[in-house]
C-alpha positions as CSV (number, residue, x, y, z in Angstrom):
1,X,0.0,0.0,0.0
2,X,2.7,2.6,0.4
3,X,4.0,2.6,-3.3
4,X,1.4,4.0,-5.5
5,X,-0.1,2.5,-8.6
6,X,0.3,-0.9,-6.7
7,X,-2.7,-2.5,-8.2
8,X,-2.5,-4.1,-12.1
9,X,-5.7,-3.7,-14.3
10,X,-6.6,-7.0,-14.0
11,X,-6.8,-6.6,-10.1
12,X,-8.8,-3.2,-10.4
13,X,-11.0,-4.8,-13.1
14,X,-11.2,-8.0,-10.8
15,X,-12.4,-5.6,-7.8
16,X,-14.7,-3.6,-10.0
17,X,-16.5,-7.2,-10.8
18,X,-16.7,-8.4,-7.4
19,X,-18.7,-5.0,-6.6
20,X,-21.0,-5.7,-9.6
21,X,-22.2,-9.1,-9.2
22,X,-22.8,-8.7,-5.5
23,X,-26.4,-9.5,-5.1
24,X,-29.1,-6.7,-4.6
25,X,-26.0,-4.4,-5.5
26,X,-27.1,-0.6,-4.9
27,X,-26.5,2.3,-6.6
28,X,-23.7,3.4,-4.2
29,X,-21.8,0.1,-4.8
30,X,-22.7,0.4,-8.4
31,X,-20.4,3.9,-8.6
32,X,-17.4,2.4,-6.5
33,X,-17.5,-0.8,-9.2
34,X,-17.6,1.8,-12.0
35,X,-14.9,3.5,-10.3
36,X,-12.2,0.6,-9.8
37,X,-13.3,0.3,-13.8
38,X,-12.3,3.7,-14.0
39,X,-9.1,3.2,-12.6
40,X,-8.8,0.2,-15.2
41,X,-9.1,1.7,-17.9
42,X,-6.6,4.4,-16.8
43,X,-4.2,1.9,-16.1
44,X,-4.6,0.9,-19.4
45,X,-4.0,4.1,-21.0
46,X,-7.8,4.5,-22.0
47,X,-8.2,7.9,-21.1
48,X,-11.8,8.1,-22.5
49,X,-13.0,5.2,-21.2
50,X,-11.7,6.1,-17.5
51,X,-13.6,9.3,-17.6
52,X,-16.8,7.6,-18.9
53,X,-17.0,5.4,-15.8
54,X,-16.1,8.0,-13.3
55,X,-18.4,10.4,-15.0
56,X,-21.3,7.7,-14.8
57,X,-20.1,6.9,-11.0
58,X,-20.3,10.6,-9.9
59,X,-23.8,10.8,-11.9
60,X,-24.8,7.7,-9.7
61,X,-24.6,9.4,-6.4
62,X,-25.2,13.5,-7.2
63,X,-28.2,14.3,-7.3
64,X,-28.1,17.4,-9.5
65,X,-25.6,16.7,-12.2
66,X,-26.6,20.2,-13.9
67,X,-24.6,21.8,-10.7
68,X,-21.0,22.2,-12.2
69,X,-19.7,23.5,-8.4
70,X,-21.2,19.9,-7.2
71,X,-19.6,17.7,-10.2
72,X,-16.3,19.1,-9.5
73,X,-16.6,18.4,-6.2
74,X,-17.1,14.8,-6.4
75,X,-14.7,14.4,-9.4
76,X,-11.8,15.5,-7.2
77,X,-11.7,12.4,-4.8
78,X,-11.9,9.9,-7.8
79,X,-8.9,11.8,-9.4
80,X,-7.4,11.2,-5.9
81,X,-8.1,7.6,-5.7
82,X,-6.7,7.1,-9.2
83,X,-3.8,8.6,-8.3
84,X,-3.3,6.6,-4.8
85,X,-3.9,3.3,-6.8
């Protein structure tokens, strides 16, 4: 855990399907499963693909996505846990 970028794709995409399939999954596990995606996809150097799922995961979970102000504010912490991982 100290180095950063520890985790391989198929590990975050591995995480990210555990999340999904869990049964009765709920829309706030549904965003941190399209997150580790997100953090796939980075990994993999799929820059547009990475900012689909996180876009998708922040939409999950704010409940006004026309609020700019409120979008940035929950991008940030993904671009942090990309970064961390």
């Amino acid at each position: 855990m100290s180095e950063p970028n520890f985790l391989t794709t198929l590990q975050c995409n591995e995480i990210s399907r555990e999340i999904w399939y869990l049964p009765e999954r709920e829309e706030i596990q549904t965003a941190i499963a399209r997150l580790w995606g997100s953090m796939a996809a980075f990994k993999d150097g799929e820059d547009r693909g990475g900012v689909m799922e996180t876009t998708m995961a922040v939409e999950l979970v704010l409940l006004d996505i026309s609020d700019r102000r409120l979008l940035d504010r929950y991008l940030e912490p993904a671009v942090i846990i990309f970064e961390e991982y």
